[in-house]
KOLKE-49459 format. One record per atom (N, C-alpha, C): x, y, z. Coordinates in steps of 0.2 Angstrom, whole numbers, plus 5000, padded with zeros to 4 digits. Example, Ala and Ser with C-alpha at 12.3 -4.5 7.8 and 13.67 -1.06 7.14 Angstrom:
<sites>
506649725039506249785039506649845039506449895035506849955036506450005039
</sites>
This chain:
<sites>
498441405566497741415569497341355567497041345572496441255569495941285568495941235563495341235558494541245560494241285558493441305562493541365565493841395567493741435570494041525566493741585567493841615568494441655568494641735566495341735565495541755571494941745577495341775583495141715589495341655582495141595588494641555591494041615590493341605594492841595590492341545593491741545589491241595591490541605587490141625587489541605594489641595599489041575604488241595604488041555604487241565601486641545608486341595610486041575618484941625614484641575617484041585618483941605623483541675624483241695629482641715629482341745635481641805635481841875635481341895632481641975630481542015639481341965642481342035650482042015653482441935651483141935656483741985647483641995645483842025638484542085641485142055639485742095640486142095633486442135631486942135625487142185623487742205619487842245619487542295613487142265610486842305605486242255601485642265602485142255601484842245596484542195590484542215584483642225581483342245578482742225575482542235571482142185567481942185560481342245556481642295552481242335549480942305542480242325542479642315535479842365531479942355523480142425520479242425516478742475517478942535522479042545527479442575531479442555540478942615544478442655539477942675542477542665540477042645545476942635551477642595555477942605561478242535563477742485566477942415564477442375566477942315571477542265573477942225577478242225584478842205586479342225589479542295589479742325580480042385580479642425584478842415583478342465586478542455595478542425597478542405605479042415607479742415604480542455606480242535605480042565599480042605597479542665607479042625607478742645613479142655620479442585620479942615626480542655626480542655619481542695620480842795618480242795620480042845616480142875610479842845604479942865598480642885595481142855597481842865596481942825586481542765587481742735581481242785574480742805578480142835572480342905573480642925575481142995573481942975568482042915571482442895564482242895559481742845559481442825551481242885548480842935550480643015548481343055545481743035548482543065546482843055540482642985539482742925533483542925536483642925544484442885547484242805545483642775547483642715546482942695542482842635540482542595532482342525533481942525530481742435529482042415522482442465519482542425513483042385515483242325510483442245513484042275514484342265519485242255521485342345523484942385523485042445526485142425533485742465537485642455544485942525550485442535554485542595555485842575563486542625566486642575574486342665577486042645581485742685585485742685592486242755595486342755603485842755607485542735613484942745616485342715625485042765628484942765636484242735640484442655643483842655646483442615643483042565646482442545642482342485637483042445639483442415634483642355632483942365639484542325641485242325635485542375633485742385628486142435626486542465624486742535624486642555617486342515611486442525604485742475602485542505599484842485595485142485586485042405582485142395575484342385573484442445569483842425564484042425559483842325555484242325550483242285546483542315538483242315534482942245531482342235531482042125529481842145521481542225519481342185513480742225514480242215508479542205511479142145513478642155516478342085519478142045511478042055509477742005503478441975499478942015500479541965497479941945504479741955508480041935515480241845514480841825514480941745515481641745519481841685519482341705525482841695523483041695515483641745514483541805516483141845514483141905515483341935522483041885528483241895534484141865536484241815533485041805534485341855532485141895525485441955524485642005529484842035532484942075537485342065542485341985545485741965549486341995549486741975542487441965540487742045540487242105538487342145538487342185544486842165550486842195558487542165559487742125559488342075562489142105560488942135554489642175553489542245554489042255554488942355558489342355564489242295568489542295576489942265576490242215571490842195572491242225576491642295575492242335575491942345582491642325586491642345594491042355600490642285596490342225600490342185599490442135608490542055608489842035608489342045608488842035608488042075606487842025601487242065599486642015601486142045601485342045602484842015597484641975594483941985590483441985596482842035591482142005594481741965588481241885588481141855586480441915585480141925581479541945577479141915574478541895582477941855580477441885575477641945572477141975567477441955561477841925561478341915553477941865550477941855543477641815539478141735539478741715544478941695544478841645550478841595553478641565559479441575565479341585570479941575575480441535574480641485574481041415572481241435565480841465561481241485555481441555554481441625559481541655559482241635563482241615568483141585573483441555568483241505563483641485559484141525554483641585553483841615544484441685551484141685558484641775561485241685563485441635564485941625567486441615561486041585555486341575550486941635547486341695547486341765543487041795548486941785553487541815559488241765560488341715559488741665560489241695553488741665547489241685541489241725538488841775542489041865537489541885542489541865548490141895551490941845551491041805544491541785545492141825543492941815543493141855539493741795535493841805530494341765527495141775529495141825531495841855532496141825538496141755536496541735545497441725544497341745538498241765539498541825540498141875540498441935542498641935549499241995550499441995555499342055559499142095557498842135557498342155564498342215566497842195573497142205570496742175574496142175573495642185576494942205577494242225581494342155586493942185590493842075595493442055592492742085588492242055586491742015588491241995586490641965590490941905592490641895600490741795601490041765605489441835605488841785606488441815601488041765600487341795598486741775601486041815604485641805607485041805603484641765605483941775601483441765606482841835607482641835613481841825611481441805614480441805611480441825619479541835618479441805626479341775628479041725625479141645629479541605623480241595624480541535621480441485621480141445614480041355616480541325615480441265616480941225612481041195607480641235602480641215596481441285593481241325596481341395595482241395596482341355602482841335605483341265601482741215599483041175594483541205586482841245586483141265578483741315578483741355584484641395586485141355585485141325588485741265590485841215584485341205579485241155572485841215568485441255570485841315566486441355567486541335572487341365577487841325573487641235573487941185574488241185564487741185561487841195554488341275550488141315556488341375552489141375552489241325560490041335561490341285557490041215556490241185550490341215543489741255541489841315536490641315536490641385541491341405541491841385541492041315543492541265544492641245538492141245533492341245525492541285522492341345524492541385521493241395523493641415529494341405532494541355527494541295526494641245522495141255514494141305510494241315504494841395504494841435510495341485510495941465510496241425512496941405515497341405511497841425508498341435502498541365502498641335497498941275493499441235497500041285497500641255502500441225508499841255511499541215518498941175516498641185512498141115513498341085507498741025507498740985503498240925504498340875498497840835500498140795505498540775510498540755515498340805521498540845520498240895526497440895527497040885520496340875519496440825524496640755522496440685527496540685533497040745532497140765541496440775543496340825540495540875543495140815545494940765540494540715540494440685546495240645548495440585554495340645561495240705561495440755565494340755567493940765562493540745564493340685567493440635564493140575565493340555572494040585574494240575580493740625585493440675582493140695590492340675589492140645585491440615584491040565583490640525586490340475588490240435582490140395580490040345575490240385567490740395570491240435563492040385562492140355557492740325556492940355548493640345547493940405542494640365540494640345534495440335530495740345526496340365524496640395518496940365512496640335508497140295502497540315498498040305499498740355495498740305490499240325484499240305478499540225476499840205482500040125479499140085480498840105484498140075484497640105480497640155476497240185472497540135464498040115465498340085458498240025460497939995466497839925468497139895464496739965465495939985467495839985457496240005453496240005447495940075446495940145449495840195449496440235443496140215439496640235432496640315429495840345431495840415431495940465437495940455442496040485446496940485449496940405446497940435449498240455442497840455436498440485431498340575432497640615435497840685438498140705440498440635448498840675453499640655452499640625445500440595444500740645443500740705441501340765439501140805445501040795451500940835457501740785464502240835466502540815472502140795478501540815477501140805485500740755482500740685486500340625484499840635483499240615480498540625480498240565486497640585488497340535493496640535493496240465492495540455491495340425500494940505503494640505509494240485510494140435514493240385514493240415521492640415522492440435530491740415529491740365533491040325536490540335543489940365542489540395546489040335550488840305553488540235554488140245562487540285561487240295570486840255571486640245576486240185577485640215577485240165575484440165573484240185567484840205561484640215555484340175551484040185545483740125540484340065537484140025538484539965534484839985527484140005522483940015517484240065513484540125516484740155514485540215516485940205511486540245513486640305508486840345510486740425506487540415505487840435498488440435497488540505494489240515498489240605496489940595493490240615486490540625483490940705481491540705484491840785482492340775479492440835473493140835471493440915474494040875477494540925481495240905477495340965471496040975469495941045473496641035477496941065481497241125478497541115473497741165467497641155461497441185456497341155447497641215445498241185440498441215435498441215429497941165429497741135422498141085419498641095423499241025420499341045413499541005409499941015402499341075398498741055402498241115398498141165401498741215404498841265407498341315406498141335413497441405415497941475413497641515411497741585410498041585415498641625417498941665423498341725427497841765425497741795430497041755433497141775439496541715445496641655445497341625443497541555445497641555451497741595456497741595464497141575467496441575462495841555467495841475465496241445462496141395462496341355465496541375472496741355480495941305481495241355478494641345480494241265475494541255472494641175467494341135470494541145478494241075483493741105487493241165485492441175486492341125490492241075485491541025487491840965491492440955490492640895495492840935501492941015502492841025509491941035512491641035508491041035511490840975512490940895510490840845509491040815518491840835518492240815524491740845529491740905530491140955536490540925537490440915532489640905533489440805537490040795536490140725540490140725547490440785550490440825555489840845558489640875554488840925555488340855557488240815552487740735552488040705559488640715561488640665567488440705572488840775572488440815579487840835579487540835574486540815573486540775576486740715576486540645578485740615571486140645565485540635560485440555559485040525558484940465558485040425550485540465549485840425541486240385539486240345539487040295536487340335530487940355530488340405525488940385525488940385517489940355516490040425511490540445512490740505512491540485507491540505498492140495496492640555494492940575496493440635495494040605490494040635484494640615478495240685479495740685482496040735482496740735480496940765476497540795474497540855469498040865468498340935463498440905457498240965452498440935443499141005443499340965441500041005441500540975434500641035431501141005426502040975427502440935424503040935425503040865420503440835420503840785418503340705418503040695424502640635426501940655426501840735422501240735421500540685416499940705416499740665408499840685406499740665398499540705393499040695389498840755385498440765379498440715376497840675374497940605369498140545372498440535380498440485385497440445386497740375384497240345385497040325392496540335398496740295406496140265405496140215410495440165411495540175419494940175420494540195425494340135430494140145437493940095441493540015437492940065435492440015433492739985425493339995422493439945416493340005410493040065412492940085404493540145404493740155396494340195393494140265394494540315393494440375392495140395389494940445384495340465379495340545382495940575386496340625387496240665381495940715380495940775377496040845378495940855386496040915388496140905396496740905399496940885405496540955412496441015407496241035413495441005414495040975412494540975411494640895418494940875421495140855428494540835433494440865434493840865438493240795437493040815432492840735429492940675430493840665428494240615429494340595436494340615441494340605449493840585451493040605449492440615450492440535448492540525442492340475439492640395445493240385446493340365451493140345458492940405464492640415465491940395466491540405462490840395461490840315462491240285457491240225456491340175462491740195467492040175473491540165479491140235476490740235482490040215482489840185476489140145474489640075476490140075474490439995475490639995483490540055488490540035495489840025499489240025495488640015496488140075496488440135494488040235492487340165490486740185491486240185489486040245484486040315486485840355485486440415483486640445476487240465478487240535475487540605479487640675476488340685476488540725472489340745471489140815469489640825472489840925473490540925470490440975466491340985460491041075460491741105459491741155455491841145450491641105445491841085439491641115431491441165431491541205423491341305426491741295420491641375422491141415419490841355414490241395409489741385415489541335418489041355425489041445426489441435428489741505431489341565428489541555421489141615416488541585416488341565415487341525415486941535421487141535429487041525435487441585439487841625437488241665442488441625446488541675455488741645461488041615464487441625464487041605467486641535469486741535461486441425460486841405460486841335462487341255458486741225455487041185447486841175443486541095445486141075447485841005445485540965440486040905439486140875434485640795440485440745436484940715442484840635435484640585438484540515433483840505437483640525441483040515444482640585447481940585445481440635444481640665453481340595456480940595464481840635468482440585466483040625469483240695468483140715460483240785459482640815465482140835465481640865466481640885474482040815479482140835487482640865486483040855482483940915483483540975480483240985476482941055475482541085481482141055485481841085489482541085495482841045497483341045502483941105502483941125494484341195493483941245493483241255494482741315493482741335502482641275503482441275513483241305516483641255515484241285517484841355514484541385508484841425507485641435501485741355502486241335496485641315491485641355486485141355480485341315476484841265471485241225466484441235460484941225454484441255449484441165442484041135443484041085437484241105430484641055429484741055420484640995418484440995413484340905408484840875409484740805406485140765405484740725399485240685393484940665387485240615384485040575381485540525379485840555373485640605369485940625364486340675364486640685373487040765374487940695375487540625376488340575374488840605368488440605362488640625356489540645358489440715362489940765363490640735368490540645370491140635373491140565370490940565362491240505358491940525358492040455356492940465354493040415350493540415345493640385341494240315343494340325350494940255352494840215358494340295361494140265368493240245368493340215373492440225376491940285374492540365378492340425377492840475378492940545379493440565378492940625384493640655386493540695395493140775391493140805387493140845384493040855378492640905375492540935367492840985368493040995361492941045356492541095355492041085357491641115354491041165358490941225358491141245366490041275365489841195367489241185367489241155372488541175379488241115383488841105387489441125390489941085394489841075399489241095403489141065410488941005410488340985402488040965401488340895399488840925395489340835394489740845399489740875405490340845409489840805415489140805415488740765418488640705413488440715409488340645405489040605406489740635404490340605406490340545413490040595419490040565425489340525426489040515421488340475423488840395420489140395418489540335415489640295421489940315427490240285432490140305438488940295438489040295444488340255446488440185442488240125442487240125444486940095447486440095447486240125453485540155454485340185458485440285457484840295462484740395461485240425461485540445457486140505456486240565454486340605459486240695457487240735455487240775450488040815452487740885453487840915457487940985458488841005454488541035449489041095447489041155452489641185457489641225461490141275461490241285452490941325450490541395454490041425451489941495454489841485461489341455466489041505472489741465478490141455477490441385481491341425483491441475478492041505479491941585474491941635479491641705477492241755474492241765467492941795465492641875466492141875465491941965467491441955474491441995476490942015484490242025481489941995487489241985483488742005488488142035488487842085492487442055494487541995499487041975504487641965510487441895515487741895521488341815519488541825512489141775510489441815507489441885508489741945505490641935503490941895506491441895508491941855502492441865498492741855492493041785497493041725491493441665493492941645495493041545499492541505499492041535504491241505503490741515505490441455509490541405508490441335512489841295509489641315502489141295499489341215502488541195502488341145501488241115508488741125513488541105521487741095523487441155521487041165524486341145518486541125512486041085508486241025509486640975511486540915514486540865521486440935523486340945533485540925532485240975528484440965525484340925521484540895517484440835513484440795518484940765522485040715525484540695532484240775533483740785535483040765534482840785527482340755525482440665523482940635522482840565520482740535528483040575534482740515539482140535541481940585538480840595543480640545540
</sites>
């Protein structure tokens, strides 16, 4: 099945409309909890279908509380054989999470047998229109995805439009759909990515995905360095992880370049994608070793989002480095107490092989300030103590500059991929002294480890603003989680906080 799409092939279709040409097969609109009085929209459907929905809500069949969602049949008056009334919240905590939620939650009520659903845009909302289309195409695209594209199993047809109706649609209204159509299905093509069982994405199949890109989009080039040129380049941490793996490792550059961008500035996006980690000689517990297909989170969302920036037509110059392979034990694996030097000249002292991710990183980083990154962020699922500090919903930002942290903070508030600051210190070094090397991949000592796995990477990512997103929790979901990314396995973190980021650097 290719990649991006859907288990039944098809993508989500997203069309603006007027609520008087308004057809679909089910209708949807946003309830205030309390929803009595109904106000809005809900008030104005409720009058024409004759108090149909306000003999619900008296019923308590249908609610404003968030992600409640009621399908309700109606004759006439409609354009629609089904009315959703799904739950925002209250007005005062109203954001547009809350309304993605709603979205994600109408989106799977009708799955099972509508191809097509309805919003009405609600000029009462405390929300502006453009950011209301944003948060229902978002909410709808990726709450209605399903992981299961390997079953063989029959299946519903499921949604293949989504409508979003006012009475006079602008074109602001109309730009921010399609902003939103274009990134959510980017979204998703990361998430297919992070799902794919091991035996199918390896790291060449990754640079496949890449070249597969960059061949259908404009000012996008893409190449894959296999291991005699990574040993050329002096990459001495990243090829000693993929040494005890059969499937070669491959460093993915994909170069962004649109015309009319700034001279001055190029954003460099940094993922790590092991394809598999088994921690190599420093073997992971046997249960939930299977989620560790999800390893290469962030260099699938790195690849996509390369994708999403061209079809924007964002006006960024962007070089994109993807470090890919598997840590796998055997024979040519490293080992515990192996000394490697790294791109840029300095040692590291091998103490704990599953702790990988760094090592890759480290590489990587280095590579891509030495291919001119002015500005650089890297996304890893890289510690699992994130995880417990953050759960699924933040990635942990780690930052060497005030002004860079604080736009990736707002660019993850705006778009939805949340990211939460953590220090950084000169005295958190302490914990990757070593006594042979420069520094050593790992401690002992089970304090602070996101904290020295950023100061680790602050080594080798030379001059200028650098941020790491730790994205162990919100970026691959081991339990189901009760908004519209509900869905176990990858989420697509970060597509859509660097769609925004790269947005705010060209205003």
């Amino acid at each position: 099945m290719p990649l991006g799409y859907d288990r039944r092939g098809m993508a989500i279709a997203v069309e603006v409309t007027s609520t008087d040409a308004l057809e679909a097969d089910a209708i949807a609109v946003p309830l205030l909890d309390p929803a009595t009085p109904l106000r809005g929209v809900a008030a104005e459907l409720n009058e024409r279908l004759g108090g149909t929905l306000a003999r619900a809500v008296s019923a308590g069949e249908a609610s404003g509380e968030l992600e409640r969602v009621a399908v309700l049949h109606v004759e006439g008056g409609l354009g629609a054989s089904r009315l959703v009334a799904s739950g925002v919240g209250t007005r005062q905590a109203l954001t547009s999470d809350a309304l993605r939620a709603a979205a994600g939650a109408a989106a799977r009520a009708v799955t099972p047998y509508a191809a097509s659903i309805a919003w009405l845009v609600d000029e009462s909302l405390p929300l502006g229109a453009s950011e209301q289309a944003r948060a229902l195409v978002e909410g709808t695209v990726l709450g209605a995805y399903d992981p299961g594209l390997w079953k063989t199993s029959a299946k519903p047809p499921g949604l293949t439009r989504l409508l979003l109706a006012s009475e006079g649609p602008s074109d602001d209204l109309r730009a921010a759909a399609e902003r939103a159509a274009r990134i959510a299905g980017r979204t998703n093509r990361a998430r297919d990515l992070a799902n794919m069982p091991p035996n199918e994405l390896t790291p060449e199949r990754l640079a496949a995905r890449a070249r597969e890109i960059a061949a259908g989009a404009e000012h996008v080039i893409a190449e894959a360095l296999g291991p005699d040129e990574l040993e050329e380049l002096g990459m001495g941490a990243f090829s000693a992880v993929a040494q005890g793996s059969h499937n070669p490792a491959r460093l993915i550059v994909m170069r962004y370049e649109p015309p009319g961008a700034r001279s001055d500035l190029v954003l460099g996006l940094v993922g790590k994608a092991v394809t598999f980690d088994m921690g190599g000689i420093s073997i992971k517990p046997a249960p939930y070793m299977e989620e560790m297909k999800g390893d290469m989170s962030g260099g699938a969302a790195v690849v996509e989002s390369i994708g999403a920036l061209a079809e924007l037509e964002t006006p960024v110059r962007t070089i994109a480095v993807v470090a890919a392979t598997e840590n796998m034990a055997g024979g040519g694996a490293y080992r515990p107490g192996d000394i490697l030097t790294a791109m840029n000249g300095k040692t590291i002292e091998v103490t704990d092989t599953d702790a990988e991710g760094r090592l890759v990183l480290a590489d990587a980083l280095w590579y891509a300030r030495q291919q001119g990154a002015t500005h650089l962020i890297d996304l890893a699922t890289l510690t699992g103590a994130m995880t417990l500090a953050l759960g699924d919903l933040y990635a942990g930002l780690f930052a060497n500059d005030d002004a860079w942290r604080d736009l990736i903070i707002q660019a993850g508030a705006a778009s939805g991929d949340h990211v939460w600051p953590f220090p950084l210190h000169p005295r958190y070094r302490r914990y990757i002294d070593s006594h042979f090397a420069d520094m050593k991949n790992h401690s002992v000592l089970r304090q602070g480890s996101p904290v020295l796995a950023a100061e680790f990477l602050r080594e080798f990512v030379g001059e200028g603003p650098w941020a790491h997103l730790d994205i162990a929790g919100p970026a691959f979901l081991r339990y189901s989680r009760p908004d519209y990314l509900r869905q176990r396995g990858g989420t697509g973190y970060g597509v859509r906080l660097i769609c925004e980021l790269a947005a705010r650097l060209a205003a």
